[in-house]
PDB file of N, CA, C and O in Angstrom:
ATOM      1  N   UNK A   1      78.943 -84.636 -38.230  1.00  0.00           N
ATOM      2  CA  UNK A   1      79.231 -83.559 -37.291  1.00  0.00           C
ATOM      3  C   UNK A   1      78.127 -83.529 -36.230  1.00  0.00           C
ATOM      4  O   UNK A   1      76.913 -83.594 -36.421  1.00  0.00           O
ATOM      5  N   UNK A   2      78.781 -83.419 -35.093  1.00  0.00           N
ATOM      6  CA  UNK A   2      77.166 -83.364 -33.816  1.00  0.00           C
ATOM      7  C   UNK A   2      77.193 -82.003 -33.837  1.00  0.00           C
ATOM      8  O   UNK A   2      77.839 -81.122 -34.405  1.00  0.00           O
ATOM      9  N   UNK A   3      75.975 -82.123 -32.761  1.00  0.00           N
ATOM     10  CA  UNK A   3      75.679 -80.889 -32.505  1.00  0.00           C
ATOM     11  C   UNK A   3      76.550 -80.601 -31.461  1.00  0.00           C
ATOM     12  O   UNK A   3      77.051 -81.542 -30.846  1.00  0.00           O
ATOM     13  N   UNK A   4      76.990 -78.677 -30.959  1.00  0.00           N
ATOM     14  CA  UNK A   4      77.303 -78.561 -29.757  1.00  0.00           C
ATOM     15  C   UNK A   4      75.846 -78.557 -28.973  1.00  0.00           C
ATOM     16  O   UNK A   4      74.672 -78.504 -29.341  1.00  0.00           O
ATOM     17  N   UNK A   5      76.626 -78.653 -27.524  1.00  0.00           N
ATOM     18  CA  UNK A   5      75.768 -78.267 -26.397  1.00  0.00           C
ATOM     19  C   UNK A   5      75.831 -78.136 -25.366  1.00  0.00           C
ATOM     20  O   UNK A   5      76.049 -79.022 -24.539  1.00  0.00           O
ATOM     21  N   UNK A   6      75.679 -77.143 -25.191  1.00  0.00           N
ATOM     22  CA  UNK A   6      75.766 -76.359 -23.823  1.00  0.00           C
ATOM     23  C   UNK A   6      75.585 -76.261 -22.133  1.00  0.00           C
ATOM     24  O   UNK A   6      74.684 -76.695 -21.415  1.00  0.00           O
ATOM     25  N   UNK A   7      76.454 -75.732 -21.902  1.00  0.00           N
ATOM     26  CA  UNK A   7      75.828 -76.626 -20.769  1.00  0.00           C
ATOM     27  C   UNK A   7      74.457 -76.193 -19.865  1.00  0.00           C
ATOM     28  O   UNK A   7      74.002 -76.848 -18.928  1.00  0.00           O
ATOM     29  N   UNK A   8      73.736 -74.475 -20.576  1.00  0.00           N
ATOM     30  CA  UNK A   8      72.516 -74.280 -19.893  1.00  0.00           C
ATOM     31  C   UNK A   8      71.556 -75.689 -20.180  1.00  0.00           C
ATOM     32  O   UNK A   8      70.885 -76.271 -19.328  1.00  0.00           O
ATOM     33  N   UNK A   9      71.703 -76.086 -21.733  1.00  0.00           N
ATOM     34  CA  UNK A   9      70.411 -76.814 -22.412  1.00  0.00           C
ATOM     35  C   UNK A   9      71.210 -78.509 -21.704  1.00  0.00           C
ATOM     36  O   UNK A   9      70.334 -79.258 -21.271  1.00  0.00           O
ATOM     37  N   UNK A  10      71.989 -78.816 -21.639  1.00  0.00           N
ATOM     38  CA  UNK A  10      72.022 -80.623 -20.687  1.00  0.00           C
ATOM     39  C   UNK A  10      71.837 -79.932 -18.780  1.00  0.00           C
ATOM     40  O   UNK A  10      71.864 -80.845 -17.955  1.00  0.00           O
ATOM     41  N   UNK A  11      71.723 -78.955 -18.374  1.00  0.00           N
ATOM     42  CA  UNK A  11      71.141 -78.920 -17.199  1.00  0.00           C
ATOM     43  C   UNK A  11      69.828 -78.956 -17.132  1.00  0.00           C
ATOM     44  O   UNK A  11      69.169 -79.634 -16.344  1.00  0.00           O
ATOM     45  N   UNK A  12      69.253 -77.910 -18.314  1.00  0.00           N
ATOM     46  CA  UNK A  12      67.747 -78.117 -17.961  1.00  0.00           C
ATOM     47  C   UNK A  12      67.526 -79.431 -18.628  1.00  0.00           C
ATOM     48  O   UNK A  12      66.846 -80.130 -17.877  1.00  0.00           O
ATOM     49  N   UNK A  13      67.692 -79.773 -19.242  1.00  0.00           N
ATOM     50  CA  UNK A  13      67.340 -81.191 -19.988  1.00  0.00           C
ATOM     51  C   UNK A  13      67.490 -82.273 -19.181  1.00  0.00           C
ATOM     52  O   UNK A  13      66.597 -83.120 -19.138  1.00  0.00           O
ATOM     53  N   UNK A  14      68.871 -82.416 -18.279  1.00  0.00           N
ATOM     54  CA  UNK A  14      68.750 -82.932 -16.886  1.00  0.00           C
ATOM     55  C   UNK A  14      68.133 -82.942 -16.337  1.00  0.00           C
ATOM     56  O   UNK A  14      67.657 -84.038 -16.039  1.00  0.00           O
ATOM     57  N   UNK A  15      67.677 -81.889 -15.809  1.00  0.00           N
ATOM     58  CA  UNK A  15      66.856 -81.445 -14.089  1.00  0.00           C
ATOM     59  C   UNK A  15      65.410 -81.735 -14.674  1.00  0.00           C
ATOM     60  O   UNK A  15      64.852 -82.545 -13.934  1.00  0.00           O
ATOM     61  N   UNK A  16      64.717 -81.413 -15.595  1.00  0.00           N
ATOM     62  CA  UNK A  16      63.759 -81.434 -16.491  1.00  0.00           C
ATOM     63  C   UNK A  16      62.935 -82.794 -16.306  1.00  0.00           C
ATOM     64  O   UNK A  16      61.828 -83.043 -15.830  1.00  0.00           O
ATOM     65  N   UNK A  17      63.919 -83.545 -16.871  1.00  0.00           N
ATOM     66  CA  UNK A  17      63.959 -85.161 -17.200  1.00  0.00           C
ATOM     67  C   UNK A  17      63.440 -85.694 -15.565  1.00  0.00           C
ATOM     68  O   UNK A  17      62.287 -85.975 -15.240  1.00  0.00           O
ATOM     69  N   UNK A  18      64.421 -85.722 -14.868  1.00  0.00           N
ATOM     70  CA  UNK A  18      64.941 -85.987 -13.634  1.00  0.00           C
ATOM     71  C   UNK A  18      63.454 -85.828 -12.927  1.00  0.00           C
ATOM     72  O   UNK A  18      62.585 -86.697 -12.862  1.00  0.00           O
ATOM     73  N   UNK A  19      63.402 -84.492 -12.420  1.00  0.00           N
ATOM     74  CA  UNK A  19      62.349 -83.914 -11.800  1.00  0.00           C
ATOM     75  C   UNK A  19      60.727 -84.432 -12.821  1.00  0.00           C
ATOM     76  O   UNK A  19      59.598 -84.409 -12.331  1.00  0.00           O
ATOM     77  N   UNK A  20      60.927 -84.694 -13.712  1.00  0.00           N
ATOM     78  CA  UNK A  20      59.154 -84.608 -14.651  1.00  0.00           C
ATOM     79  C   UNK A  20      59.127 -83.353 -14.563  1.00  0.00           C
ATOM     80  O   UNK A  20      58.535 -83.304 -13.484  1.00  0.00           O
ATOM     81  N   UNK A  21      59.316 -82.147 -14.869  1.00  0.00           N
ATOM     82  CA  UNK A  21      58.998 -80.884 -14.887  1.00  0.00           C
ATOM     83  C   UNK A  21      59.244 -79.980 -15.943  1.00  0.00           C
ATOM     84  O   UNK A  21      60.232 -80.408 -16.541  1.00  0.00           O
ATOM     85  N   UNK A  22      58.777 -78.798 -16.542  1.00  0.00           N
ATOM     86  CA  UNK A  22      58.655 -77.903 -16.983  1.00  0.00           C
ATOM     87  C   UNK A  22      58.572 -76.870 -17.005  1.00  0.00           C
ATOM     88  O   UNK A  22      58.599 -75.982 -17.857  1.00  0.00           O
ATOM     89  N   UNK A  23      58.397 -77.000 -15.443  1.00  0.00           N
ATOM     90  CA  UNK A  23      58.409 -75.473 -14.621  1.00  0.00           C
ATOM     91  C   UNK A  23      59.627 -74.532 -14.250  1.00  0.00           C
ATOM     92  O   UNK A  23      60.261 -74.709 -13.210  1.00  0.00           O
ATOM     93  N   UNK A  24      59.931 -73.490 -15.177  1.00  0.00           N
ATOM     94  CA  UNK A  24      61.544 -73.031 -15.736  1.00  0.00           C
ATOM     95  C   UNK A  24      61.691 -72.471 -13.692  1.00  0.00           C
ATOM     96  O   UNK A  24      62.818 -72.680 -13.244  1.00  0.00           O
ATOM     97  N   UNK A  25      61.051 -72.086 -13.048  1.00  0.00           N
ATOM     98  CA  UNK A  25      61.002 -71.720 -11.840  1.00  0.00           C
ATOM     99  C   UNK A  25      61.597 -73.108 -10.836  1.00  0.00           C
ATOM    100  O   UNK A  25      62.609 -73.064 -10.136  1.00  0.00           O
ATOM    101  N   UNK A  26      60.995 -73.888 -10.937  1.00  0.00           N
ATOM    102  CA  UNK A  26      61.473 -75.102 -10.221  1.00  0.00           C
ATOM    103  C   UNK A  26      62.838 -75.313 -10.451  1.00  0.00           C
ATOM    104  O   UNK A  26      63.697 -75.400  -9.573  1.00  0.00           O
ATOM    105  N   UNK A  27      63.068 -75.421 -12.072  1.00  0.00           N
ATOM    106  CA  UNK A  27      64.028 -76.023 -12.967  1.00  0.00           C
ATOM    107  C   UNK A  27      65.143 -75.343 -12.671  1.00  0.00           C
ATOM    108  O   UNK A  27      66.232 -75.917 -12.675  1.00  0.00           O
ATOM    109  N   UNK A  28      64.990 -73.761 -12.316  1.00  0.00           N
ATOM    110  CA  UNK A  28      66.352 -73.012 -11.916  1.00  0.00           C
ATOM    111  C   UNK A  28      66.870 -73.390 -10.530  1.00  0.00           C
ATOM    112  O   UNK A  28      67.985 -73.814 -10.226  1.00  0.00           O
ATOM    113  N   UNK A  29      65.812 -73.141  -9.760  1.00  0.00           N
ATOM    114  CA  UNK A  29      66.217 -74.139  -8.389  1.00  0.00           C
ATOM    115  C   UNK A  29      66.720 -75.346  -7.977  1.00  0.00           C
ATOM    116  O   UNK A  29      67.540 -75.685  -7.124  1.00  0.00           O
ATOM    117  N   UNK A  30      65.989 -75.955  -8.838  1.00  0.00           N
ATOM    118  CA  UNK A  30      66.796 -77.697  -8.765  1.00  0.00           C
ATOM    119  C   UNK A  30      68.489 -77.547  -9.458  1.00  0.00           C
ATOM    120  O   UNK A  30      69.555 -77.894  -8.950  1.00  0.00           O
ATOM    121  N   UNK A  31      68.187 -76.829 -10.926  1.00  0.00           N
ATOM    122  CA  UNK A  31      69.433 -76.691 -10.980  1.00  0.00           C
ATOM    123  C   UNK A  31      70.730 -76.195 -10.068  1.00  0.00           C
ATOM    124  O   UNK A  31      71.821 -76.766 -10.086  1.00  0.00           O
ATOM    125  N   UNK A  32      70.493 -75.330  -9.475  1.00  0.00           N
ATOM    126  CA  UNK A  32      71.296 -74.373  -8.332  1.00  0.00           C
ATOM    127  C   UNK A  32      71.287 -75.371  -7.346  1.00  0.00           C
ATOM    128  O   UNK A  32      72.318 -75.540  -6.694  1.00  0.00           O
ATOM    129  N   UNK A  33      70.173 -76.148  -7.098  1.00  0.00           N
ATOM    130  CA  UNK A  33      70.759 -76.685  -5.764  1.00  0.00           C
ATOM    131  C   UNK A  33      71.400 -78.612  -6.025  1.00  0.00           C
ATOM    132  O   UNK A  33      71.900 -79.373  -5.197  1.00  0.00           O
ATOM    133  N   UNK A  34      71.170 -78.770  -7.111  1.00  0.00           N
ATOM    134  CA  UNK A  34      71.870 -79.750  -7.426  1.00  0.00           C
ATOM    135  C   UNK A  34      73.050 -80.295  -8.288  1.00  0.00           C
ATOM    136  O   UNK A  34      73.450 -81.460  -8.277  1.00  0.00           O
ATOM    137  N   UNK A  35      73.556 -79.243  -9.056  1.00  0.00           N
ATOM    138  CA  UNK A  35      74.630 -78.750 -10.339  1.00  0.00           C
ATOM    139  C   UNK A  35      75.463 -77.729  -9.586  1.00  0.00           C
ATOM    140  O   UNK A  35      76.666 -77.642  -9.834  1.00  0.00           O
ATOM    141  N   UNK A  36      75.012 -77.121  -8.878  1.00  0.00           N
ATOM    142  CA  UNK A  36      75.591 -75.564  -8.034  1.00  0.00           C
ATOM    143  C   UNK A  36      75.871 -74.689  -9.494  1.00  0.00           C
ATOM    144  O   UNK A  36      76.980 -74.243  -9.791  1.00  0.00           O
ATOM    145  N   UNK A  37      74.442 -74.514 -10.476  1.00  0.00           N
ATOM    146  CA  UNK A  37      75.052 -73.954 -11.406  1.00  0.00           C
ATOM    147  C   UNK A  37      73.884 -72.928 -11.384  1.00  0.00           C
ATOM    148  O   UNK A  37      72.749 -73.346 -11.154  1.00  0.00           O
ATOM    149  N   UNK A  38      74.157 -71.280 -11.666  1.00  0.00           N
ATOM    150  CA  UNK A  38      73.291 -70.199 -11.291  1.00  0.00           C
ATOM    151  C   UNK A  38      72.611 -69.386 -12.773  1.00  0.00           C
ATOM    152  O   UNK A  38      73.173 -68.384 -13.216  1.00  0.00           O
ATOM    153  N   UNK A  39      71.494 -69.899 -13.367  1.00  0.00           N
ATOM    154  CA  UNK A  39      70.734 -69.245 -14.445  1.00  0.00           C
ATOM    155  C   UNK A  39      69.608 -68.714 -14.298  1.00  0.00           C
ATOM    156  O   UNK A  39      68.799 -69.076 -13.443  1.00  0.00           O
ATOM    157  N   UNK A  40      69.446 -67.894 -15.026  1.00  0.00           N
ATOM    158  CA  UNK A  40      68.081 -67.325 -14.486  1.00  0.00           C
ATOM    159  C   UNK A  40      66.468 -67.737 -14.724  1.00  0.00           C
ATOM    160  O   UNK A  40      66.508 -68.716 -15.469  1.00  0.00           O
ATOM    161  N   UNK A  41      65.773 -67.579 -14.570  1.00  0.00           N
ATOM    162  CA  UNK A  41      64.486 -68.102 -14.856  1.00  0.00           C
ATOM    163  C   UNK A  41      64.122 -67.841 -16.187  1.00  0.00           C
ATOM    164  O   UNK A  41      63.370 -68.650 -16.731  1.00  0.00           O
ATOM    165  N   UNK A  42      64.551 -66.771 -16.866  1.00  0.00           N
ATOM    166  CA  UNK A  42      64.268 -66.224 -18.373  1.00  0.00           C
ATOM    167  C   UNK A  42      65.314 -66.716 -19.055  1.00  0.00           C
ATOM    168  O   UNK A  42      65.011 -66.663 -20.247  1.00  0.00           O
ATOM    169  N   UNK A  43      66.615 -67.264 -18.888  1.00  0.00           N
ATOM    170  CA  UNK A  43      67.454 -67.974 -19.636  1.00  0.00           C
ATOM    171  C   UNK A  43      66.457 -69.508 -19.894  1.00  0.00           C
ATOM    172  O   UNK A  43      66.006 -69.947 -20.952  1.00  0.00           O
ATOM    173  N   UNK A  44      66.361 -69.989 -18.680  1.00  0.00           N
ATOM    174  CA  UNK A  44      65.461 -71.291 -18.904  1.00  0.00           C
ATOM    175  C   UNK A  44      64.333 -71.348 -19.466  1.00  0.00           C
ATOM    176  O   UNK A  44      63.879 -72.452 -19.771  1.00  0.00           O
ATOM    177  N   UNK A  45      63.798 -70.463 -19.668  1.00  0.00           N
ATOM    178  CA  UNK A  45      62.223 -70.184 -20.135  1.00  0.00           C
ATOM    179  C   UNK A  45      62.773 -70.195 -21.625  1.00  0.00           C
ATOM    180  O   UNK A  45      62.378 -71.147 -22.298  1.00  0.00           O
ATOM    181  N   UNK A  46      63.734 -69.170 -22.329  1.00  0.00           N
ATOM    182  CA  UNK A  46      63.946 -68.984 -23.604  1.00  0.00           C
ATOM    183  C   UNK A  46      64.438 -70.091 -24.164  1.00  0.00           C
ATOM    184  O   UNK A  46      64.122 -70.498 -25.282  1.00  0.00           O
ATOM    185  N   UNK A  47      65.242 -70.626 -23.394  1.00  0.00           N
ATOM    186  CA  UNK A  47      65.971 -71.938 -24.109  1.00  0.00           C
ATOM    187  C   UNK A  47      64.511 -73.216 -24.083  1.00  0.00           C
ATOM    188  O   UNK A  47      64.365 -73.881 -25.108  1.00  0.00           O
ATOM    189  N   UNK A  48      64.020 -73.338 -23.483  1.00  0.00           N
ATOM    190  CA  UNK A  48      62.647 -74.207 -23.394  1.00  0.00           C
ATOM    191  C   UNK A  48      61.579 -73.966 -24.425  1.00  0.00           C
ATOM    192  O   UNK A  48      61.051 -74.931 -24.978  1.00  0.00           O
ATOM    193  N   UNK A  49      61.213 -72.661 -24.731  1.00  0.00           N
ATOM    194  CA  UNK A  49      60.350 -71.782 -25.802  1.00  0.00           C
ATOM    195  C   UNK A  49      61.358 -72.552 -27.371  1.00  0.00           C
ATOM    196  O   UNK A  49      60.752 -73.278 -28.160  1.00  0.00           O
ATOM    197  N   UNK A  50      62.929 -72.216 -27.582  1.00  0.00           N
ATOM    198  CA  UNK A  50      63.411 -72.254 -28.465  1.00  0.00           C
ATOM    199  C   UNK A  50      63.550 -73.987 -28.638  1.00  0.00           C
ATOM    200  O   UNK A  50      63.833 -74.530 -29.706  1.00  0.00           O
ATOM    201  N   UNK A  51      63.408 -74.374 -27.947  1.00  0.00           N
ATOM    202  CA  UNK A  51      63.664 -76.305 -28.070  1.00  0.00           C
ATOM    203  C   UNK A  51      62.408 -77.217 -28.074  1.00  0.00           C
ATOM    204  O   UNK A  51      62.396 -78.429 -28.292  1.00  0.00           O
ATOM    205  N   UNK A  52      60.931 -76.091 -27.683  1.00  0.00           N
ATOM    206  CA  UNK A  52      60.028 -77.214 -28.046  1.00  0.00           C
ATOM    207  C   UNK A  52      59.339 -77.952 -28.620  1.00  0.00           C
ATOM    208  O   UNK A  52      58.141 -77.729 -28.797  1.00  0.00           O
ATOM    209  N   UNK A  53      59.930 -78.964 -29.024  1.00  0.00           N
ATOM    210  CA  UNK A  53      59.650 -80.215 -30.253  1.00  0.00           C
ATOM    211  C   UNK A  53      57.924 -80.093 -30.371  1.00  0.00           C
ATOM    212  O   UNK A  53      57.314 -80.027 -31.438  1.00  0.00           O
ATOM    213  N   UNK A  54      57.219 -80.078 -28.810  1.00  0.00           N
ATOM    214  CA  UNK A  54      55.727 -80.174 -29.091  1.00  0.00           C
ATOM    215  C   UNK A  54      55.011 -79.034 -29.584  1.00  0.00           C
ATOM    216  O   UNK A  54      53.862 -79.306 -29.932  1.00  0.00           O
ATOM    217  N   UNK A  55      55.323 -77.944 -29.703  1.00  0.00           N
ATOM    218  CA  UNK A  55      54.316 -77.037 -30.597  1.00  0.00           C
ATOM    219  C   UNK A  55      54.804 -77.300 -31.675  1.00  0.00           C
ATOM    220  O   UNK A  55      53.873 -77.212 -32.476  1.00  0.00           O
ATOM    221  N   UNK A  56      55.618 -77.546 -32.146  1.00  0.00           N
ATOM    222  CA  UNK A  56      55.787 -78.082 -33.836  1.00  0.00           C
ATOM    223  C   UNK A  56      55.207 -79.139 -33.849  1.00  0.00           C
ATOM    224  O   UNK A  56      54.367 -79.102 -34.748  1.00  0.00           O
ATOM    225  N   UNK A  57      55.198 -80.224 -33.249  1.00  0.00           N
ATOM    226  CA  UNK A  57      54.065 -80.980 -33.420  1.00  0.00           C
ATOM    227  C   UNK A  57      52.857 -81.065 -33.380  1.00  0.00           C
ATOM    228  O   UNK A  57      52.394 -82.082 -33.895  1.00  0.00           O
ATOM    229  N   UNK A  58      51.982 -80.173 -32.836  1.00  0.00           N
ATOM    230  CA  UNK A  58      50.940 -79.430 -32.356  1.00  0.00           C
ATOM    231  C   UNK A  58      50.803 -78.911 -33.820  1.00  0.00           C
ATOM    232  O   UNK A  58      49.884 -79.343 -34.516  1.00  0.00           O
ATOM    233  N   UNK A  59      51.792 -77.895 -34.365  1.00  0.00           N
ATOM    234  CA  UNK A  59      50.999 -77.355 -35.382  1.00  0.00           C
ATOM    235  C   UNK A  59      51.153 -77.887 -36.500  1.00  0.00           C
ATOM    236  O   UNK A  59      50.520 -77.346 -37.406  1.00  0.00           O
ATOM    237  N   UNK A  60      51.949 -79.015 -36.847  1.00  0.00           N
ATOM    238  CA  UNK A  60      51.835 -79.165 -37.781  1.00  0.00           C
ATOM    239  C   UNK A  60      50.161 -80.213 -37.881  1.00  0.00           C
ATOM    240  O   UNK A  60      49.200 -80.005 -38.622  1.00  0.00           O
ATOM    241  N   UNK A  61      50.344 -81.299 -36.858  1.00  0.00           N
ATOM    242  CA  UNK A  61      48.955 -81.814 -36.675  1.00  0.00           C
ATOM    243  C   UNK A  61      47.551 -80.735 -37.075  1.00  0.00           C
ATOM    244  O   UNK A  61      46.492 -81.011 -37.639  1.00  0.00           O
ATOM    245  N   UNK A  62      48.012 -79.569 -36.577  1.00  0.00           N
ATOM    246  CA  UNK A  62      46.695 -78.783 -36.619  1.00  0.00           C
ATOM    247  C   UNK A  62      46.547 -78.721 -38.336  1.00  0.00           C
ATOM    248  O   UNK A  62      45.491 -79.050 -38.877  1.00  0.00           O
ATOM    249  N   UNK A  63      47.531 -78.340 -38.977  1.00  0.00           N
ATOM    250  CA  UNK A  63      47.454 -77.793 -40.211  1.00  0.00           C
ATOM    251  C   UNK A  63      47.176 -78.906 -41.199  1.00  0.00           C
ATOM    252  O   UNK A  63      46.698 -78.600 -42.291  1.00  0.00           O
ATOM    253  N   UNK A  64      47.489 -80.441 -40.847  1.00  0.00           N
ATOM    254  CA  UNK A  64      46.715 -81.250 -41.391  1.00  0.00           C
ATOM    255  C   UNK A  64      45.354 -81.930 -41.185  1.00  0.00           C
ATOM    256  O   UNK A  64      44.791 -82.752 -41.908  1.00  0.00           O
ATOM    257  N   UNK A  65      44.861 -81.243 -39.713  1.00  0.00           N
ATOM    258  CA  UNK A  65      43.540 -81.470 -39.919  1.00  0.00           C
ATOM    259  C   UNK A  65      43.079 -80.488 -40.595  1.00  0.00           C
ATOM    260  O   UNK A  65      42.305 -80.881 -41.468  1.00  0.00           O
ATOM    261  N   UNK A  66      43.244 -79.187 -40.564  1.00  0.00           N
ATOM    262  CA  UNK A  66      42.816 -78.017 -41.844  1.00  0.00           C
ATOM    263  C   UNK A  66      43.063 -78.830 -43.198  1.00  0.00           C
ATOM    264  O   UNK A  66      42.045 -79.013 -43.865  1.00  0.00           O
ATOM    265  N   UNK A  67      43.833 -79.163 -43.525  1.00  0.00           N
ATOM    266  CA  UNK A  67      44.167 -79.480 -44.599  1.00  0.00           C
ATOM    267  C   UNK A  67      43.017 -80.529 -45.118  1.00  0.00           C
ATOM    268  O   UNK A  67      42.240 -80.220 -46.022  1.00  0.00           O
ATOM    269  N   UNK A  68      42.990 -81.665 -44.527  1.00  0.00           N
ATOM    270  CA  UNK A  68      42.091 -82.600 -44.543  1.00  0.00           C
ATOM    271  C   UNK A  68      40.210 -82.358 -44.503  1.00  0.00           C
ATOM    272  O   UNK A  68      39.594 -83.234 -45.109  1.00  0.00           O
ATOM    273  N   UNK A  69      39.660 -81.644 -44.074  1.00  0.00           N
ATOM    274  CA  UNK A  69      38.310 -80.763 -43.728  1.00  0.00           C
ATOM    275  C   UNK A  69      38.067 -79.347 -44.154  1.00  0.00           C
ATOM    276  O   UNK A  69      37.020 -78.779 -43.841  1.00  0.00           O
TER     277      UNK A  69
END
């Protein structure tokens, strides 16, 4: 079974990619002016907060250098 997905999270994941960026401010703009699709800056921010692979990686790293010392 896949996953669904939406189409806020393959725009920013698009524009994201596309652009090198992270900046949910840019990211709404590029989106709007290249998708003609209209989200807000706090939709993109939450969905970005809820999808990022690197603070889980971040902490888990952290918790095995605790672990280790």
């Amino acid at each position: 079974m896949t996953k669904p997905y939406s189409q806020l999270a393959i725009a920013v994941d698009l524009v994201s990619y596309e652009y090198k960026t992270s900046n949910p401010i840019i990211i709404a703009e590029k989106i709007e002016e290249d998708l003609g699709l209209n989200y807000s800056i706090h939709q993109i921010a939450d969905y970005m907060d809820i999808n990022k692979l690197e603070d889980y990686e971040k902490q888990s790293n952290k918790i095995e250098y605790e672990q280790n010392y």
